[in-house]
N, C-alpha and C positions, 0 to 999 in steps of 0.2 A: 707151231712156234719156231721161230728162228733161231738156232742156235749161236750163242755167241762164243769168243774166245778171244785168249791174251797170247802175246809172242813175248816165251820166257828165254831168257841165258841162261845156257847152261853151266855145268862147272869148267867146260872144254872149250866154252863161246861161243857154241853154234845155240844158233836161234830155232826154238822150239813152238810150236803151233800148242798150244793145249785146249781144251773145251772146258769152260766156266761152266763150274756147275751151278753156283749160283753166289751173288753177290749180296752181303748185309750190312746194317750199320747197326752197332752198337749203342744204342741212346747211353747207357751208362756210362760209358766212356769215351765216347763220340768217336770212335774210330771205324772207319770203314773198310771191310774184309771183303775176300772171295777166298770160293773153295773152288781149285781148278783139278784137272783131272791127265794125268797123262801116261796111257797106257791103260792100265788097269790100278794104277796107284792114285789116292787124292791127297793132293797138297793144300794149303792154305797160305794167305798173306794177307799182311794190311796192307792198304794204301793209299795216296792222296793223290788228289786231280792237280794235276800244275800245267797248265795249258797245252791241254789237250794230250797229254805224255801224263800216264801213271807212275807214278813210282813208288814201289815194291820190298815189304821188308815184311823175311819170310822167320824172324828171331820172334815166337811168338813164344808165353808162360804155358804153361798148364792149364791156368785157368779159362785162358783164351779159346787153346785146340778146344777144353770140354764144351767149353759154348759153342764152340764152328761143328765139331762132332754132334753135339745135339741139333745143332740148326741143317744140317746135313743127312742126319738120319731123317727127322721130319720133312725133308723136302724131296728124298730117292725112295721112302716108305718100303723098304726094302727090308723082310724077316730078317736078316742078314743085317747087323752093327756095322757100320760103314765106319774105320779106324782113318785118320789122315795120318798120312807118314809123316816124318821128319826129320 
């Protein structure tokens, strides 16, 4: 399988390569996430398609990270709790 990945901005401006670890969509609240990976750290964000440009907003609750954190453990199946920073 092909790996894919998003090119993030930093907090510095420079443009960063990271590997998606995996994309989902929320039916409950119709919003569409990724959890990306960079380094050894996993980030999340939501996002929307606007022609052919994502864009990215990384202000998620609580409640949000527990649903990406479980949907993240489930997909790395990893002994090991996979935490996303923030």
């Amino acid at each position: 399988m092909e790996k894919d990945y998003v090119e993030i901005i930093d907090k510095n401006s420079y443009i960063k390569k990271c590997e998606v670890i995996v994309r989902v969509f929320n039916e409950e609240n119709g919003t569409n996430y990724l959890v990306y990976k960079d380094k050894e750290q996993y980030y999340a964000a939501k996002y929307e398609e606007i022609s052919g440009i994502s864009k990215m907003n990384t202000d998620l609750n609580r409640e949000e990270l527990d649903f990406l954190e479980n949907v993240l453990n489930s997909y790395v199946g990893d002994d090991n709790e996979a935490i996303i920073s923030e």
